[in-house]
Every structure is written in structure tokens, then in C-alpha cells.
mmCIF file as Biopython writes it, N, C-alpha, C and O atoms, coordinates in Angstrom:
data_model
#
loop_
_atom_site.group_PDB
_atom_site.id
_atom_site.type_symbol
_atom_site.label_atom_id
_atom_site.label_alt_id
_atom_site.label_comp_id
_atom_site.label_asym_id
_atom_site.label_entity_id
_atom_site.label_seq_id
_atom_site.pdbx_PDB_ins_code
_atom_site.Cartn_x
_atom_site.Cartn_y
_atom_site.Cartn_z
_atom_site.occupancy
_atom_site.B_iso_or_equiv
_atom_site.auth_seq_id
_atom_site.auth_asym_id
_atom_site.pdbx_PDB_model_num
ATOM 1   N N  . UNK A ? 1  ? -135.740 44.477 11.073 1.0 0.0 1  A 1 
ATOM 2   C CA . UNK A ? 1  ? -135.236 43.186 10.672 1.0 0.0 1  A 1 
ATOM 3   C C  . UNK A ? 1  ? -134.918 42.360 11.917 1.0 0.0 1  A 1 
ATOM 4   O O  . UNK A ? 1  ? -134.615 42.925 12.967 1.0 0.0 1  A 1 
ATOM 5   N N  . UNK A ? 2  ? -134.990 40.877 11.802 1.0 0.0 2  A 1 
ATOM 6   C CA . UNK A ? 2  ? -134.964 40.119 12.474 1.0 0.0 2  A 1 
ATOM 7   C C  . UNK A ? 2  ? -133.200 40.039 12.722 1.0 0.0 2  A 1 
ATOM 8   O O  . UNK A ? 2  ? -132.619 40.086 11.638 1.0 0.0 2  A 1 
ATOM 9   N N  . UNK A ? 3  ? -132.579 39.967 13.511 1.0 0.0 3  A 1 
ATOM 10  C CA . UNK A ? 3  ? -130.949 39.609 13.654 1.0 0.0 3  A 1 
ATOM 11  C C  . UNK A ? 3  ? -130.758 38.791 12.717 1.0 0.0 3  A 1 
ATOM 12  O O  . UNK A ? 3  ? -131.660 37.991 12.468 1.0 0.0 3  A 1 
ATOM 13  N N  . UNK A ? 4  ? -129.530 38.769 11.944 1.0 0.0 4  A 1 
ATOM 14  C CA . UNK A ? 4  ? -129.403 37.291 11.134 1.0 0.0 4  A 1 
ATOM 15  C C  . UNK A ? 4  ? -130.446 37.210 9.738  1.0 0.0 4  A 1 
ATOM 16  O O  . UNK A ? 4  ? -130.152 36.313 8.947  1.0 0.0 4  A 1 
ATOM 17  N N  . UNK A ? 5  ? -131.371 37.885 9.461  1.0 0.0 5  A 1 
ATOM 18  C CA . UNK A ? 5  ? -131.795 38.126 8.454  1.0 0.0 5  A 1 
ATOM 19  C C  . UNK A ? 5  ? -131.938 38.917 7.713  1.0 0.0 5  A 1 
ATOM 20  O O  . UNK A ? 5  ? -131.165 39.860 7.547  1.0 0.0 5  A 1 
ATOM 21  N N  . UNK A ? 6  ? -133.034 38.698 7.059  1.0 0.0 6  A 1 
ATOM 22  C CA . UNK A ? 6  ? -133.311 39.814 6.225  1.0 0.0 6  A 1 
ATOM 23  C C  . UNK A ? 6  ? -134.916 39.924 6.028  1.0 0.0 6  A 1 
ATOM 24  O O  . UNK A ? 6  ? -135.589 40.411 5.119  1.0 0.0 6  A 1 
ATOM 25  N N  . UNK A ? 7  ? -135.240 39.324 7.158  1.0 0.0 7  A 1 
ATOM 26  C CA . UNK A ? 7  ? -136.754 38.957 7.468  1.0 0.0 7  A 1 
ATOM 27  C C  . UNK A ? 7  ? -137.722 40.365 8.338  1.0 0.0 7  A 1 
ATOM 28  O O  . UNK A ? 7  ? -137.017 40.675 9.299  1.0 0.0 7  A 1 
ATOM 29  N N  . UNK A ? 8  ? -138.841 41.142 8.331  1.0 0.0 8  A 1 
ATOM 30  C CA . UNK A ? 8  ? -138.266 42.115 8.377  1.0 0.0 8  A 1 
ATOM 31  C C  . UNK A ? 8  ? -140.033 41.800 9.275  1.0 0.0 8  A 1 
ATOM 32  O O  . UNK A ? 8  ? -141.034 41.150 8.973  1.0 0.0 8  A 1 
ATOM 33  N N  . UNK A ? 9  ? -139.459 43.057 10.968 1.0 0.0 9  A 1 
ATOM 34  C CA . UNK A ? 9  ? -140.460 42.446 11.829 1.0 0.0 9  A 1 
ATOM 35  C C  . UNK A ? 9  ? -141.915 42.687 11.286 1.0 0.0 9  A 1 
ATOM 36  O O  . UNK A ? 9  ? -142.849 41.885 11.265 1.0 0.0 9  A 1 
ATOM 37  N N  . UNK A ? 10 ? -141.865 44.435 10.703 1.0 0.0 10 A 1 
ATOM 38  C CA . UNK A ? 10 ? -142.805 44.449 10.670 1.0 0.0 10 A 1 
ATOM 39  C C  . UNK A ? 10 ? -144.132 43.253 9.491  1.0 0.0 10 A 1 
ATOM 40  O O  . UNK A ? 10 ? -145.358 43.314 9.584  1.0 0.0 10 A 1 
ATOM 41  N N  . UNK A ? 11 ? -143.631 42.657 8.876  1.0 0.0 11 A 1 
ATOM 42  C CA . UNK A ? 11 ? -143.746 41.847 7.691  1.0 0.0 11 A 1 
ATOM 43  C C  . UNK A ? 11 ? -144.606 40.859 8.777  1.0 0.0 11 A 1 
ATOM 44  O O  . UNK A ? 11 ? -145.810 40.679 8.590  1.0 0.0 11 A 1 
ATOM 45  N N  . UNK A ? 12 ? -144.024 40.342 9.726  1.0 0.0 12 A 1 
ATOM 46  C CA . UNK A ? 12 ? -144.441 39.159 10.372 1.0 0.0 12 A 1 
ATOM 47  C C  . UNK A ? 12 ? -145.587 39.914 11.270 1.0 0.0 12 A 1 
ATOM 48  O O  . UNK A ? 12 ? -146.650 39.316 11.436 1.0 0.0 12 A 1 
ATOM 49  N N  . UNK A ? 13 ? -145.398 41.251 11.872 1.0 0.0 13 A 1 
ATOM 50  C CA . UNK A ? 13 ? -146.113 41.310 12.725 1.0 0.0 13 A 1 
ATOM 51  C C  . UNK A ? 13 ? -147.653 41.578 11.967 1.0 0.0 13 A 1 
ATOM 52  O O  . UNK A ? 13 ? -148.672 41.274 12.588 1.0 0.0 13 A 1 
ATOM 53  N N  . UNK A ? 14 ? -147.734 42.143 10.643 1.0 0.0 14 A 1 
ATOM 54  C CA . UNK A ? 14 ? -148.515 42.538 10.212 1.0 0.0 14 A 1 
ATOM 55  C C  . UNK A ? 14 ? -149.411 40.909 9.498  1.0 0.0 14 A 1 
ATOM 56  O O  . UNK A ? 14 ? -150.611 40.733 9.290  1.0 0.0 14 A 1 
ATOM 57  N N  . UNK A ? 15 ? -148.605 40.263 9.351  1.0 0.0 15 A 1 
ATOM 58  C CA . UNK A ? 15 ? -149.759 38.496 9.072  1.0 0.0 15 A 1 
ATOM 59  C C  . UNK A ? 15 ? -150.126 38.104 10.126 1.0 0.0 15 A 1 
ATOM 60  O O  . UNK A ? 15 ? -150.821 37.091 10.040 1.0 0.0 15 A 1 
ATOM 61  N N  . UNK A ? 16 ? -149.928 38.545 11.307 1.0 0.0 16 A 1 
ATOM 62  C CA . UNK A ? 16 ? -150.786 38.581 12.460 1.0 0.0 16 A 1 
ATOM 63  C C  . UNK A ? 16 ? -151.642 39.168 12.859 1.0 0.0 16 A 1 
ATOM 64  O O  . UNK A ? 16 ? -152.688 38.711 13.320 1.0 0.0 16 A 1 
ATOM 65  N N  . UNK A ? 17 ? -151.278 40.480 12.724 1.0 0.0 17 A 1 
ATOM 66  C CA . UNK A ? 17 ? -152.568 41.215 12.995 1.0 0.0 17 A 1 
ATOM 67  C C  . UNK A ? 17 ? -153.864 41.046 11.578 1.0 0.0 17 A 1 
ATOM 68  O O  . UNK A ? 17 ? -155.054 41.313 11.746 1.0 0.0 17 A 1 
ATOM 69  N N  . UNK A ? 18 ? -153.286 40.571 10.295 1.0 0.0 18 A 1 
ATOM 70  C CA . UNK A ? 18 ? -154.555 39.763 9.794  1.0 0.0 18 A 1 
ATOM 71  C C  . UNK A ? 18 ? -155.175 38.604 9.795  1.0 0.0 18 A 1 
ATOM 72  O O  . UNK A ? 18 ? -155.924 38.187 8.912  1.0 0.0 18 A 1 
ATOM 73  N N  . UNK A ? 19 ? -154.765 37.882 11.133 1.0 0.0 19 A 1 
ATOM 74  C CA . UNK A ? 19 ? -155.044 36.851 11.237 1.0 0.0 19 A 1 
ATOM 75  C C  . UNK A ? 19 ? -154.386 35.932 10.693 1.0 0.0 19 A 1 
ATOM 76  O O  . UNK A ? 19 ? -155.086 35.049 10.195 1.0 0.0 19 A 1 
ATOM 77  N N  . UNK A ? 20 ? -153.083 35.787 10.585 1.0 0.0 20 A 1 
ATOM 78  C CA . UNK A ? 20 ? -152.369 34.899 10.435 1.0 0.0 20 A 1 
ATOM 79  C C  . UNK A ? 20 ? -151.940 33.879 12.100 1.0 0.0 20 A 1 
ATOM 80  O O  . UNK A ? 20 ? -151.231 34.387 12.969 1.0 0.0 20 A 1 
ATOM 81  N N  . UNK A ? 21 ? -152.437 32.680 12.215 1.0 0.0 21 A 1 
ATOM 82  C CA . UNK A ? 21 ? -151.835 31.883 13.022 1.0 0.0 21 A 1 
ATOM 83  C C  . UNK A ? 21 ? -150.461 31.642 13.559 1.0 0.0 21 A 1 
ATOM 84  O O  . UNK A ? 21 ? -149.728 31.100 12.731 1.0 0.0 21 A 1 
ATOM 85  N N  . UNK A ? 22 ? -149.759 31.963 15.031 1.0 0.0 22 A 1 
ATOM 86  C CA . UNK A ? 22 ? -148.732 32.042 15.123 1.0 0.0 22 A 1 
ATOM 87  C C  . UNK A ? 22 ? -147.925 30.957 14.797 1.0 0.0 22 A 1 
ATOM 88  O O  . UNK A ? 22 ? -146.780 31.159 14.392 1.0 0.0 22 A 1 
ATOM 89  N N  . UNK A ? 23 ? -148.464 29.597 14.944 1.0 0.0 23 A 1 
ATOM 90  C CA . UNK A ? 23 ? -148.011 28.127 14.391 1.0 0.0 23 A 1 
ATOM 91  C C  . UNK A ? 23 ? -147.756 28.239 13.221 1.0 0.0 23 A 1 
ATOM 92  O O  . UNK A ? 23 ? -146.601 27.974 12.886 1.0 0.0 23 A 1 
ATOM 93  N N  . UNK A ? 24 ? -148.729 28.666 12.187 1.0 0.0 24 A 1 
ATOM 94  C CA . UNK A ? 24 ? -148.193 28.879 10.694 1.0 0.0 24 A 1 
ATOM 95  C C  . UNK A ? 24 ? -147.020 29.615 10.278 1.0 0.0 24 A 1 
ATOM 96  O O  . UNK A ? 24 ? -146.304 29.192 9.370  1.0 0.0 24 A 1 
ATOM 97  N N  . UNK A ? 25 ? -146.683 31.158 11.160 1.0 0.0 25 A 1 
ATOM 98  C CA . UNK A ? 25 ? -145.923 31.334 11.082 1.0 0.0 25 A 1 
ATOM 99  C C  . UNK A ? 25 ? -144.086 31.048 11.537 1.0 0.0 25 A 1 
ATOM 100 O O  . UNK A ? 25 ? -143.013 31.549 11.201 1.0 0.0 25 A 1 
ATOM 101 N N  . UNK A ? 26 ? -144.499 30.064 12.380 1.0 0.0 26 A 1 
ATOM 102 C CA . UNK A ? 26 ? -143.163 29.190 12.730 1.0 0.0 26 A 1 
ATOM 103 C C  . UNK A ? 26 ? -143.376 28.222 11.482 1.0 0.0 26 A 1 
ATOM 104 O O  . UNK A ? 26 ? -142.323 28.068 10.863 1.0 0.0 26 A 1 
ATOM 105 N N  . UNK A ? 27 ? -144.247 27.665 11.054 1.0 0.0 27 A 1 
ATOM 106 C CA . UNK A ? 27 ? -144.137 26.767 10.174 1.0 0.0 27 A 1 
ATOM 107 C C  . UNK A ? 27 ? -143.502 27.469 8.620  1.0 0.0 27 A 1 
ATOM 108 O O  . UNK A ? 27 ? -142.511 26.926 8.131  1.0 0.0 27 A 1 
ATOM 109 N N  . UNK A ? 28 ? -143.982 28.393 8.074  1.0 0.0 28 A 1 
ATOM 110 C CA . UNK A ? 28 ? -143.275 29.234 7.003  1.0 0.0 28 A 1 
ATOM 111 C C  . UNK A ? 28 ? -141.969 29.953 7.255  1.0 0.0 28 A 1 
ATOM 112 O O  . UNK A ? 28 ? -141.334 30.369 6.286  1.0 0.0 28 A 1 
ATOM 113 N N  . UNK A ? 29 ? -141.493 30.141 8.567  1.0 0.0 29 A 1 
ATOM 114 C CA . UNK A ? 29 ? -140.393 30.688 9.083  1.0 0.0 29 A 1 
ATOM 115 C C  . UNK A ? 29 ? -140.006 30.092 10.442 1.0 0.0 29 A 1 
ATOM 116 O O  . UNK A ? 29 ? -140.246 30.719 11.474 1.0 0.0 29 A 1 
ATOM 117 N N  . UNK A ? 30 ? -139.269 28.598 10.464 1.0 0.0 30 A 1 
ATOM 118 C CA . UNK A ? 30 ? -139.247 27.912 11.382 1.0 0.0 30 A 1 
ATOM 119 C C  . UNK A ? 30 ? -137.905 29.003 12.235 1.0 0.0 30 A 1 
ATOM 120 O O  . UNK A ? 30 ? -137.788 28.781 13.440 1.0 0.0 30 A 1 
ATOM 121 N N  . UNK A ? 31 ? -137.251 29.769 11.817 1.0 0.0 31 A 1 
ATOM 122 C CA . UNK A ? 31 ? -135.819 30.403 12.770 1.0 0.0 31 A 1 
ATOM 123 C C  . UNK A ? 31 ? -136.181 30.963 13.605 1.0 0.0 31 A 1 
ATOM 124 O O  . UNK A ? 31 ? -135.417 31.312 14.504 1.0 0.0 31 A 1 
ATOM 125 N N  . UNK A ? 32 ? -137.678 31.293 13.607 1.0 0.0 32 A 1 
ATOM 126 C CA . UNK A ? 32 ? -138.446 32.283 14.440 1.0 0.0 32 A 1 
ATOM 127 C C  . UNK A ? 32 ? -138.669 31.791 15.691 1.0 0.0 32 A 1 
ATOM 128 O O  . UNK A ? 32 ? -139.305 30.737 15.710 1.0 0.0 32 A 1 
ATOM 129 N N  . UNK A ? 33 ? -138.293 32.295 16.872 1.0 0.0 33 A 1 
ATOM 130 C CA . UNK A ? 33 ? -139.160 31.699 18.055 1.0 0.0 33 A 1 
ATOM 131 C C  . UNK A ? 33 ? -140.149 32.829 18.480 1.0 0.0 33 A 1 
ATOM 132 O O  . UNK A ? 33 ? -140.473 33.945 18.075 1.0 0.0 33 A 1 
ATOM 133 N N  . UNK A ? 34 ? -140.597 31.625 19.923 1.0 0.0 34 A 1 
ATOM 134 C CA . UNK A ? 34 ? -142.328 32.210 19.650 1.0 0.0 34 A 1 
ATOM 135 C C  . UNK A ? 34 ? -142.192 33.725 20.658 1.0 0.0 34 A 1 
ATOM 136 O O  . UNK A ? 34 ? -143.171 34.374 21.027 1.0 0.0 34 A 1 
ATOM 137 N N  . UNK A ? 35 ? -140.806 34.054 20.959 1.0 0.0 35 A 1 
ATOM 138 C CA . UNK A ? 35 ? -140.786 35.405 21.519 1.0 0.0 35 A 1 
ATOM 139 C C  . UNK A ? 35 ? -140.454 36.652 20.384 1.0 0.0 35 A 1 
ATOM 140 O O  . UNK A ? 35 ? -140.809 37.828 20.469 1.0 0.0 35 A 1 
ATOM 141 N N  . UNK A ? 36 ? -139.834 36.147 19.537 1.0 0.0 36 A 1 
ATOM 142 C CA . UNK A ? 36 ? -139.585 36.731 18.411 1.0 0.0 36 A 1 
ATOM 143 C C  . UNK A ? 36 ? -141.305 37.018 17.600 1.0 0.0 36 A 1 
ATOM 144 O O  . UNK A ? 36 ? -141.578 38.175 17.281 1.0 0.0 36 A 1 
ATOM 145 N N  . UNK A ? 37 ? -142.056 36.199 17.406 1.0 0.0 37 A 1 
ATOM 146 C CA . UNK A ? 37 ? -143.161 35.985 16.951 1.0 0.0 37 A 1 
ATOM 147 C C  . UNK A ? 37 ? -144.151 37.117 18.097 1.0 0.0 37 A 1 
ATOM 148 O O  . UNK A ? 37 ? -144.998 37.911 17.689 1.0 0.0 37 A 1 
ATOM 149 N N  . UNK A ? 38 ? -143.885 36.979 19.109 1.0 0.0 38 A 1 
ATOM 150 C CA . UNK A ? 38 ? -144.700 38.077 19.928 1.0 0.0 38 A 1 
ATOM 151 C C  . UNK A ? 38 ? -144.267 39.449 20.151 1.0 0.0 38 A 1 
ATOM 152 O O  . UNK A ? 38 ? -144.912 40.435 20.508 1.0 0.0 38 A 1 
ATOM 153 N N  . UNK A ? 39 ? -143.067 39.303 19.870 1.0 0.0 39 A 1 
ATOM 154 C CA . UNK A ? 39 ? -142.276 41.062 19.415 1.0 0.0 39 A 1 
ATOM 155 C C  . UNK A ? 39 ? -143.061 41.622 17.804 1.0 0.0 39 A 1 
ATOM 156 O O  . UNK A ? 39 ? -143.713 42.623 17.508 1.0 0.0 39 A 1 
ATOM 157 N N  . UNK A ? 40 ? -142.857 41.087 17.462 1.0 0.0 40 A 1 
ATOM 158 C CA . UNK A ? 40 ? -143.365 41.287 15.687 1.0 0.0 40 A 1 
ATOM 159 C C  . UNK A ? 40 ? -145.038 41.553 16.108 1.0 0.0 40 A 1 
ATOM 160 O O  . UNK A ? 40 ? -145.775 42.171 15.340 1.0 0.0 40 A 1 
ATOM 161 N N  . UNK A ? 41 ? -145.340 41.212 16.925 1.0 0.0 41 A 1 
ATOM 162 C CA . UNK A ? 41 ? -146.838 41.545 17.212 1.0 0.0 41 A 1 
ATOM 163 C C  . UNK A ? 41 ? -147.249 42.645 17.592 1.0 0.0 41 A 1 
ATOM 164 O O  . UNK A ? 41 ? -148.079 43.374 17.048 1.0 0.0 41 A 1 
ATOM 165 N N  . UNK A ? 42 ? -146.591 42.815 18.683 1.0 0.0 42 A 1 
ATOM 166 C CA . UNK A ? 42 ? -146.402 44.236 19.771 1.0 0.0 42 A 1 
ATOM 167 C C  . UNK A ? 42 ? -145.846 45.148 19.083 1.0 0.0 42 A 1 
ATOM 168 O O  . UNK A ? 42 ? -146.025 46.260 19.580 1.0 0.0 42 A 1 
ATOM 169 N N  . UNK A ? 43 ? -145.221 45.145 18.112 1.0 0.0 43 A 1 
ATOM 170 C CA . UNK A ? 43 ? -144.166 46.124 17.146 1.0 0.0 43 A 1 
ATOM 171 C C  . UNK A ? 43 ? -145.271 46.611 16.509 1.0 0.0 43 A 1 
ATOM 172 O O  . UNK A ? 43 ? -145.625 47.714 16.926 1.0 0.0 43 A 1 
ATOM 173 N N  . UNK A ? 44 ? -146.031 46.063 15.493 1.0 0.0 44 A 1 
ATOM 174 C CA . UNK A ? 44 ? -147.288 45.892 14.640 1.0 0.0 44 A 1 
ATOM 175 C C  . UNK A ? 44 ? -148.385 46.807 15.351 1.0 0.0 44 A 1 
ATOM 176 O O  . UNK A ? 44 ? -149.158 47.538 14.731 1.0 0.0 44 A 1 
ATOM 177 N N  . UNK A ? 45 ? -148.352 46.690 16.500 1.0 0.0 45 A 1 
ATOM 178 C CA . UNK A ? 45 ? -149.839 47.481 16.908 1.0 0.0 45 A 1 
ATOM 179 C C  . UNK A ? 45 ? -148.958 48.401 17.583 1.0 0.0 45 A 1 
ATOM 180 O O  . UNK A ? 45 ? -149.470 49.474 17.260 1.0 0.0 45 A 1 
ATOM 181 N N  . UNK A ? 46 ? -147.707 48.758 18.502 1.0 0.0 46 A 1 
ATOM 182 C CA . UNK A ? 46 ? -147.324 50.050 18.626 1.0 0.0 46 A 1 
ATOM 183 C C  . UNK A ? 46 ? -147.122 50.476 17.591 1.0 0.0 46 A 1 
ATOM 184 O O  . UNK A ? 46 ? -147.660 51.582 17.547 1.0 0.0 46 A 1 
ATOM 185 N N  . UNK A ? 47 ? -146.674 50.266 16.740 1.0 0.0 47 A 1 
ATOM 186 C CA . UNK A ? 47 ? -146.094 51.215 15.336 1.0 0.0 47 A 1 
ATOM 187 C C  . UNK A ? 47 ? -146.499 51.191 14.072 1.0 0.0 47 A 1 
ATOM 188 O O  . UNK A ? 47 ? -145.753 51.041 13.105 1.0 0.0 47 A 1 
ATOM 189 N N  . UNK A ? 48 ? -148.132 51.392 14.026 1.0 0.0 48 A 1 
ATOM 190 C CA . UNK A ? 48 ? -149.004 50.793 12.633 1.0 0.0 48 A 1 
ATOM 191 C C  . UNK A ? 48 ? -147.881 52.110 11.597 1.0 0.0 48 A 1 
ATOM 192 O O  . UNK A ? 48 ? -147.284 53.166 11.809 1.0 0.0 48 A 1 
ATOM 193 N N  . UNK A ? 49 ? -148.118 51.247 10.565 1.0 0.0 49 A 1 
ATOM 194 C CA . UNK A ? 49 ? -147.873 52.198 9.316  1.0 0.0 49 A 1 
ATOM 195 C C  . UNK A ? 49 ? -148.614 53.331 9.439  1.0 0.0 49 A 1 
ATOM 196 O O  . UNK A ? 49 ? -149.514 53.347 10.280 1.0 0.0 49 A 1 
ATOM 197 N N  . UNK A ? 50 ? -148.340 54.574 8.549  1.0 0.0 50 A 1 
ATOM 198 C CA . UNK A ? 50 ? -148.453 56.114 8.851  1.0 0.0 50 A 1 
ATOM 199 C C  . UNK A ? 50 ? -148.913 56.053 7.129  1.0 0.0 50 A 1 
ATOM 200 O O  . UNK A ? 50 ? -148.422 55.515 6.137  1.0 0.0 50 A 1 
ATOM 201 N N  . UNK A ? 51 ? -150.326 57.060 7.432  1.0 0.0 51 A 1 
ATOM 202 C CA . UNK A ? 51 ? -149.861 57.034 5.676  1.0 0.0 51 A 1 
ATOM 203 C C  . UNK A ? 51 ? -151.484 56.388 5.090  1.0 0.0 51 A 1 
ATOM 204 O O  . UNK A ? 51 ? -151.909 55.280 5.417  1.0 0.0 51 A 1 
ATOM 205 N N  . UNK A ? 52 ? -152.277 57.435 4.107  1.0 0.0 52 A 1 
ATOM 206 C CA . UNK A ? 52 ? -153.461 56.786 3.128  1.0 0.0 52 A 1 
ATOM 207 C C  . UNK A ? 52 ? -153.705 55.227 3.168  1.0 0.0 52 A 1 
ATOM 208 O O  . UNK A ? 52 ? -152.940 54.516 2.517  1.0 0.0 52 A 1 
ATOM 209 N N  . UNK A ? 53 ? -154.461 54.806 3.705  1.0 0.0 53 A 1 
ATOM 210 C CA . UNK A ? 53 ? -154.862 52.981 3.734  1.0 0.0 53 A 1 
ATOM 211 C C  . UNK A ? 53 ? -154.431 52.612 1.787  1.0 0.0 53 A 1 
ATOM 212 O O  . UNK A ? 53 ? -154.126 53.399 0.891  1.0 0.0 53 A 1 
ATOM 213 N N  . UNK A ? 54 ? -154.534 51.682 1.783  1.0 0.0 54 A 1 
ATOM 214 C CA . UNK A ? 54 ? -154.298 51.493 0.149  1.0 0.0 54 A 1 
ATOM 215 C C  . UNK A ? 54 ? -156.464 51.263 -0.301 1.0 0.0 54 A 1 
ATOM 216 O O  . UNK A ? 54 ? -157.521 51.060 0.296  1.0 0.0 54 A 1 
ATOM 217 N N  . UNK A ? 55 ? -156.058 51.436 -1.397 1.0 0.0 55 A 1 
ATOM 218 C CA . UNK A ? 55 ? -157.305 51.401 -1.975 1.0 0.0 55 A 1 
ATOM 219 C C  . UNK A ? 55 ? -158.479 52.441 -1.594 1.0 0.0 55 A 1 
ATOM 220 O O  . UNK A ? 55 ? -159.634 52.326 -2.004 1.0 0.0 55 A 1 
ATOM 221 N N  . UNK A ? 56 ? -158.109 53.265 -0.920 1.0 0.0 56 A 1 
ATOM 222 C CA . UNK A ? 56 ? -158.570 54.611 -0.371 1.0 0.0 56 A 1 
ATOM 223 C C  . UNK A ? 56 ? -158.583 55.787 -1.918 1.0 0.0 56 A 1 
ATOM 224 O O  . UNK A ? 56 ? -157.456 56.174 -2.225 1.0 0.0 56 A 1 
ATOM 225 N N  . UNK A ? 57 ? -159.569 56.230 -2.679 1.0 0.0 57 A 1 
ATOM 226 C CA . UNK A ? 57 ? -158.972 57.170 -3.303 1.0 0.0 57 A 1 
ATOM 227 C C  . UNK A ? 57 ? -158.897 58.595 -2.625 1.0 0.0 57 A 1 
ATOM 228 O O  . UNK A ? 57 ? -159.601 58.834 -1.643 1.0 0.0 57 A 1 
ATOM 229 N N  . UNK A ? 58 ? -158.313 59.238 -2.985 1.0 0.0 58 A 1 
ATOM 230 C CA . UNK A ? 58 ? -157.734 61.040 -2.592 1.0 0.0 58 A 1 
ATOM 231 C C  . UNK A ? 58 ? -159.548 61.695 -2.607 1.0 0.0 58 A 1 
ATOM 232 O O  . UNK A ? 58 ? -160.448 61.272 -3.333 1.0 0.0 58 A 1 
ATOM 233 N N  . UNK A ? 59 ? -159.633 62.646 -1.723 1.0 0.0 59 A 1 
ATOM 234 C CA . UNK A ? 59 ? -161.128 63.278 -1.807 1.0 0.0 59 A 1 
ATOM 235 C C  . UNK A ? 59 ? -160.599 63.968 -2.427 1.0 0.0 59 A 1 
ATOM 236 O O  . UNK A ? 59 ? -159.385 64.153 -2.334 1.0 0.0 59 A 1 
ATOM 237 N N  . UNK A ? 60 ? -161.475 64.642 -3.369 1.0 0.0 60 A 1 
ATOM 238 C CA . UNK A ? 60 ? -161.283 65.706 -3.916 1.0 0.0 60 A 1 
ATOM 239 C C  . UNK A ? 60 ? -162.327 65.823 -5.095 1.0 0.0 60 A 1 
ATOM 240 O O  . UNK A ? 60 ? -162.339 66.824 -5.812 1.0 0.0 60 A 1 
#
């Protein structure tokens, strides 16, 4: 989570790494600055989610 919120990094860092625009995201979440916006990035690719992709079914 972001200090002061309830905005949560990995959330932001991950509409970036799909190509979400960092401008857009100050624009949908103006409290954000653009160092905050580049933490949420770096967070996102050190610390991908763990865990079956979605839409993956089980082999078996």
C-alpha cells in the first residue's frame, strides 16, 4: 500500500507493466507522484506474482 491509502503498489505497478501510460496513471490517481509511480514499477517486475497464470487449465 501506498502511505495514506489504501491504494495498493502492486495494483499500479501491474497497469504498467500492461502497458498502462504513466500520465494516465497520475491522471486516474492524481496523489501519486511520478517517484511513487516508478516504485510501483520496479516492485512489479522484482516481485511478479507467484502462482498458475489465470486462464491456464491444470495438466492432467
Amino acid at each position: 500500500m501506498f502511505p495514506g491509502s489504501r491504494l495498493a503498489v502492486r495494483h499500479i505497478g501491474e497497469m504498467l507493466a500492461r502497458g498502462a501510460d504513466p500520465a494516465e496513471v497520475r491522471e486516474d490517481y492524481p496523489e501519486l507522484t511520478e517517484r511513487d509511480i516508478e516504485f510501483a514499477r520496479l516492485f512489479a517486475v522484482a516481485y511478479p506474482r507467484i502462482g498458475r497464470p489465470r486462464g491456464q487449465a491444470a495438466a492432467g
